[in-house]
C-alpha positions as CSV (number, residue, x, y, z in Angstrom):
1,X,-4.3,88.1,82.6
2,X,-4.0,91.4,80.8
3,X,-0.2,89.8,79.0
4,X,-2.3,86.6,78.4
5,X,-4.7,88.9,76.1
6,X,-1.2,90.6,74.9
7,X,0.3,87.5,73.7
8,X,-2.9,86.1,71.7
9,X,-5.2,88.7,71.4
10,X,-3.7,90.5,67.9
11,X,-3.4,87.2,66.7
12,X,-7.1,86.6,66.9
13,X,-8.1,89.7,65.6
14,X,-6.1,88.9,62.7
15,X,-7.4,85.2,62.1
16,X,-11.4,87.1,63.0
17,X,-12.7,87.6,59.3
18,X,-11.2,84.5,58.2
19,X,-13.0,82.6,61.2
20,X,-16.7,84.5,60.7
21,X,-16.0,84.2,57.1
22,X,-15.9,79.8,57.5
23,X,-18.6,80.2,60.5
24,X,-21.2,81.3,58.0
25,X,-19.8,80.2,54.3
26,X,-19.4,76.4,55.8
27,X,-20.9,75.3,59.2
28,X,-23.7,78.2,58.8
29,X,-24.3,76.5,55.2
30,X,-23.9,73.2,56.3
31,X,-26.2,73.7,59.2
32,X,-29.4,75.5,56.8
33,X,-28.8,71.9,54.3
34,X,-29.5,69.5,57.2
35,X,-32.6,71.8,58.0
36,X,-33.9,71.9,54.4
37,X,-33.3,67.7,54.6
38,X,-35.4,67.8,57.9
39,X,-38.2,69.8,56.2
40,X,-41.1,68.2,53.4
41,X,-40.0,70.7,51.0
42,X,-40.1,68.6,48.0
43,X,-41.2,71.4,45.5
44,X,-40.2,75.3,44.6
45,X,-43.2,75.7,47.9
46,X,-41.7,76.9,51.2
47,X,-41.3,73.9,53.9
48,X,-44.5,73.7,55.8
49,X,-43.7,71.5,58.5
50,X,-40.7,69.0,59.9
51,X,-40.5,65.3,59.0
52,X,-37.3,64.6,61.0
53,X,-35.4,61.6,59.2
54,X,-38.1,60.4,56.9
55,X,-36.7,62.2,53.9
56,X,-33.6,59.9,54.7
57,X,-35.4,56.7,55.2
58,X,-37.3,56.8,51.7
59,X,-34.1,58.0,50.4
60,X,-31.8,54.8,51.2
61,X,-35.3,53.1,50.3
62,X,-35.0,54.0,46.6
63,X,-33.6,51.9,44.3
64,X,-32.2,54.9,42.2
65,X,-30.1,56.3,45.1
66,X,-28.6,52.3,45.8
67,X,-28.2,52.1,42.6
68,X,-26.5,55.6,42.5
69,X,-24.4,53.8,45.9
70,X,-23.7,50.9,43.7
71,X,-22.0,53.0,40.3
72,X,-19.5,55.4,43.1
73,X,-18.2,52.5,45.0
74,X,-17.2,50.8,41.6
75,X,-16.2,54.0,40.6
76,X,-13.9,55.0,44.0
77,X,-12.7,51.3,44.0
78,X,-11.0,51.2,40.5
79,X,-10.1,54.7,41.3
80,X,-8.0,54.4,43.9
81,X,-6.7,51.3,43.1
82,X,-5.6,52.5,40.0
83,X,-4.3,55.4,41.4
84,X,-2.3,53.6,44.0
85,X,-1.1,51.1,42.0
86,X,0.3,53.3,38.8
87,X,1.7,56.4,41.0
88,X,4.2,54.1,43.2
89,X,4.9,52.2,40.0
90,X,5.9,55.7,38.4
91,X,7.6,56.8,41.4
92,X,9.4,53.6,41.7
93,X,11.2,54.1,38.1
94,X,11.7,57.4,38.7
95,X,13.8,57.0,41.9
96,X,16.0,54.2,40.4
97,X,17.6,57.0,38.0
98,X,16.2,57.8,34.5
99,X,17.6,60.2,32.0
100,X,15.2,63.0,31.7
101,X,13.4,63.0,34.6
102,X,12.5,66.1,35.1
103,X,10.5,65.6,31.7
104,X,8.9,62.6,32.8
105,X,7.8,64.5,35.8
106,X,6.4,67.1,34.1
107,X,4.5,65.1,31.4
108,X,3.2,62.7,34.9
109,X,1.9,66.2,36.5
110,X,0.6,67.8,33.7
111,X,-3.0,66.3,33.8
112,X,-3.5,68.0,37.4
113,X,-3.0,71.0,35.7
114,X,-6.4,70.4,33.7
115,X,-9.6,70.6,35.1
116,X,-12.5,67.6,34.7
117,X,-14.2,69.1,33.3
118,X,-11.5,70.0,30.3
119,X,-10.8,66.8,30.7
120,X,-14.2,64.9,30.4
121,X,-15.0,66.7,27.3
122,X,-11.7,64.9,25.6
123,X,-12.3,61.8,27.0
124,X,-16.0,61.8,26.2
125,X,-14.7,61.9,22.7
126,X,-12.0,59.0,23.5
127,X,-14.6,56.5,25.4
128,X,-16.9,56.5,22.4
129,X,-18.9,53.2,22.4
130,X,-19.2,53.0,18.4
131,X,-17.3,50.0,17.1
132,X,-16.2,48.5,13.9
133,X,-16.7,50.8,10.9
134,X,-18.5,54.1,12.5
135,X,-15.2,53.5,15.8
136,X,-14.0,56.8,17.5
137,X,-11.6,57.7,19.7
138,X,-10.0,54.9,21.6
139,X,-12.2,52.1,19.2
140,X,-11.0,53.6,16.0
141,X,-7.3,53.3,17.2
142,X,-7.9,49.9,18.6
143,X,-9.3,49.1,14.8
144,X,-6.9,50.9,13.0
145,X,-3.9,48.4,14.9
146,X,-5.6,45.5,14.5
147,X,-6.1,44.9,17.6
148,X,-10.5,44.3,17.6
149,X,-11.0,42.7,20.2
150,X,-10.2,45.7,22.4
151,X,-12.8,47.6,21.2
152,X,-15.6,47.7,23.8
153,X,-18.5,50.1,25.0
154,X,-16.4,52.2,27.5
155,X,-19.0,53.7,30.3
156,X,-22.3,53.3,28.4
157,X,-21.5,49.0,29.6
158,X,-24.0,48.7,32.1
159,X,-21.9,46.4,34.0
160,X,-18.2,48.0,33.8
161,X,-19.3,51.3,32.3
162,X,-18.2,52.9,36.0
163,X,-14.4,51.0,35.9
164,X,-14.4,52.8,32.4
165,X,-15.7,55.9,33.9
166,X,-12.8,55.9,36.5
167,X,-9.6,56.2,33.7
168,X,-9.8,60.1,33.0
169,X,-9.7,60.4,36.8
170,X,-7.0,57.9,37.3
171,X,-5.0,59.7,34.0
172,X,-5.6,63.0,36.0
173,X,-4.4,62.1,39.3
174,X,-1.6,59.5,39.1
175,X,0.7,62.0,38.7
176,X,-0.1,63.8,41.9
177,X,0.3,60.4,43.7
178,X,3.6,59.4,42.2
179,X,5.1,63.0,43.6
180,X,3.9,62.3,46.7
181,X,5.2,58.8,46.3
182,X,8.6,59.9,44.9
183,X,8.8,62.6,48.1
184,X,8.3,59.9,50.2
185,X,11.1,57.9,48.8
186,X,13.7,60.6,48.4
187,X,13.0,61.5,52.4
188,X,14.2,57.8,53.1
189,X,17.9,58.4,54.4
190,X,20.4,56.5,52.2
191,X,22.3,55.2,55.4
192,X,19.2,53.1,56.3
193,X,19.8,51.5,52.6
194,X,23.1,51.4,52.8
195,X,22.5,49.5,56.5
196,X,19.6,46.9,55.0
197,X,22.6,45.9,52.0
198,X,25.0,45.4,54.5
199,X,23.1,43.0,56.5
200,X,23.1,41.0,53.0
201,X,19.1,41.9,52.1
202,X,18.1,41.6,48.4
203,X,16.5,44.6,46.7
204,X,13.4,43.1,47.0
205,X,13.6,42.6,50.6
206,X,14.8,46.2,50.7
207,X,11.9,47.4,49.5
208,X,9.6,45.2,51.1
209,X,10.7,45.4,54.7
210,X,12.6,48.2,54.7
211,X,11.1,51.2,52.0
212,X,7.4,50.4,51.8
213,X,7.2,50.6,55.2
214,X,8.4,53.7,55.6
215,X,5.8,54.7,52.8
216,X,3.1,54.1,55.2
217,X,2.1,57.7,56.1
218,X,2.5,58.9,52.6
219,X,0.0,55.7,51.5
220,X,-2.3,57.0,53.9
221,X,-2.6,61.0,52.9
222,X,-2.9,59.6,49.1
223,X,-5.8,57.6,49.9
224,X,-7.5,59.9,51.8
225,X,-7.0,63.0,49.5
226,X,-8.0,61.2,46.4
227,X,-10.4,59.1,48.1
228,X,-12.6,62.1,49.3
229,X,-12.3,63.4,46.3
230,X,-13.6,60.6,44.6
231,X,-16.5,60.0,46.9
232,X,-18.2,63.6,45.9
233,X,-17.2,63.4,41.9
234,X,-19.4,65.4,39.6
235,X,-17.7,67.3,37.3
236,X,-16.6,64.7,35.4
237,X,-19.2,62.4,35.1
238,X,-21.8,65.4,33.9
239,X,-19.1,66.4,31.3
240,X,-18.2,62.5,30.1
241,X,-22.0,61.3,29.7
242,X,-24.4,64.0,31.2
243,X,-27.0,63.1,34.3
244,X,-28.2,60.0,33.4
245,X,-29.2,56.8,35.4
246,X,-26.8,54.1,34.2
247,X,-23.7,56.6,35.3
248,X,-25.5,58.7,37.9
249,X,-23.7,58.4,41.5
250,X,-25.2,60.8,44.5
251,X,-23.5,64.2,43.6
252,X,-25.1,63.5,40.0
253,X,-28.8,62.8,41.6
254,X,-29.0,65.3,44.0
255,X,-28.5,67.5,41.3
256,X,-31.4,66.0,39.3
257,X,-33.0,66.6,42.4
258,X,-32.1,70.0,42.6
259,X,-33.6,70.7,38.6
260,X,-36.7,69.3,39.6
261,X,-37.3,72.0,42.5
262,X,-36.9,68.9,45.4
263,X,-35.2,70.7,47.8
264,X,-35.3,68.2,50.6
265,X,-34.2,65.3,49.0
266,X,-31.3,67.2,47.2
267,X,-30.4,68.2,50.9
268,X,-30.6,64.8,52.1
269,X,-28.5,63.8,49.5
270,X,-26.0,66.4,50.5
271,X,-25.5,65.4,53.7
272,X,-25.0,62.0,53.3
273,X,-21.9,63.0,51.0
274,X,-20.9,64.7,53.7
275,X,-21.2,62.3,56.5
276,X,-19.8,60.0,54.0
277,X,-16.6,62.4,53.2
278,X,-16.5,62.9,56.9
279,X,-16.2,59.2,58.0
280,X,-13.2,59.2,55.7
281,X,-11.6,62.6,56.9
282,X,-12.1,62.9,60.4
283,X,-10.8,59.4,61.5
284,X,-7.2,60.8,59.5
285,X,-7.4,64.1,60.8
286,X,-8.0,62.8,64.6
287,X,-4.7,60.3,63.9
288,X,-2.7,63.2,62.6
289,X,-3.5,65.4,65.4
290,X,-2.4,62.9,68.2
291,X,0.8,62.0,65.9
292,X,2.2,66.1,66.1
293,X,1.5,66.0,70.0
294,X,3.3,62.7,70.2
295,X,6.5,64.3,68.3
């Protein structure tokens, strides 16, 4: 017993502050926001009594807040898509063998490097919705080509003005997606090309039954990692067009919610987020788990 307390006990001591500090800074945080969303404190008033899930009820009852539902799954849909589609395209012509790769890389990673909100300002500027003779940004280019018919209103469409709203991100994050993309393909073992030729394949049956495959796993941390960060974007969209209705998305209401001293709802809001963020992380974090105790 006493070389059982030996063996781990220093090793707890050490992990200790780091442990209290996540005990009260997260689940202690966590755990006074689902109190708040239990409570009828809807003004700068202290709570006066509990209302247990009615706070949630008229909040999936609004029409703002579906509405709000409505612009981030557009938003997460062309994001990832986007995302997914333009990082393995990248990595792809990276791994065949380009002159200068290590400069394509760099310019790919860059945007990471910037922060939305950095980012939202410029591309505020670039998404402008004037057209024809008063065009800026991506409009006045599209003018000055020739090319007209291009020209559109960017995010202030109120049908596509989300797709729109998902570019900067998609510029910003492609990059980090193609290095995971281009790790995953360099970690392939050239014998098991080699192998897949020899049998007479085709390149594209090579990469289809043979390389994708094998991409599975890194397919799956992308789309998790940017998918959760999609899910709880604000920065961006408050920087790109402000809180307002025809862009707003849950993280961008609650914090309306917040302004206007309605602490329960913006608590409510909250933790849906999080039950939403958690119903994509915990189902990948459960598989990876049980993967490591399989190897």
């Amino acid at each position: 017993m006493k070389r059982g307390i030996r063996s781990w006990g220093p090793g707890l001591l050490l992990v200790a502050p780091s442990i209290a500090v996540i005990a009260i800074f997260v689940y202690g945080l966590i755990g006074y926001n689902i109190n708040i969303s239990l409570t009828d404190q809807h003004t700068g008033l202290p709570a006066t009594e509990y209302v247990g899930m009615d706070n949630y009820t008229a909040l999936f009852g609004e029409d703002r807040f579906q509405h709000a539902l409505t612009n981030l799954a557009t938003y997460t849909v062309v994001f990832l898509v986007g995302t997914m589609v333009f990082g393995l395209l990248w990595a792809l012509l990276l791994e065949r063998g380009v002159r200068g790769e290590g400069f394509f890389r760099s310019i790919y990673l860059f945007p990471m490097a910037v922060s939305f909100i950095a980012s939202g300002v410029v591309w505020r500027w670039l998404l402008n919705s004037s057209q024809g003779e008063n065009a800026t940004g991506l409009n006045r280019l599209f003018g000055t080509l020739g090319l007209d018919f291009l020209e559109n209103p960017w995010w202030s469409d109120p049908k596509w003005g989300m797709a729109a709203m998902a570019l900067p991100a998609m510029w910003q994050l492609t990059g980090y997606v193609m290095a995971l993309f281009l790790a995953g393909l360099r970690g392939i073992p050239e014998e098991l090309r080699e192998a897949a030729r020899m049998d007479g394949v085709t390149e594209f049956q090579l990469y289809r039954h043979v390389i994708f495959p094998q991409l599975s796993p890194v397919a799956l941390s992308a789309l998790i990692i940017i998918g959760h960060m999609s899910l709880k974007v604000f920065d961006l969209i408050m920087a790109i067009s402000g809180s307002i209705y025809q862009t707003e998305v849950p993280a961008t209401y609650m914090w309306t919610a917040l302004l206007s001293f309605d602490y329960a709802k913006a608590a409510s809001i909250a933790a849906v987020l999080l039950a939403v963020v958690a119903v994509v992380v915990v189902p990948y974090l459960v598989h990876t788990v049980r993967a490591e105790r399989r190897s």
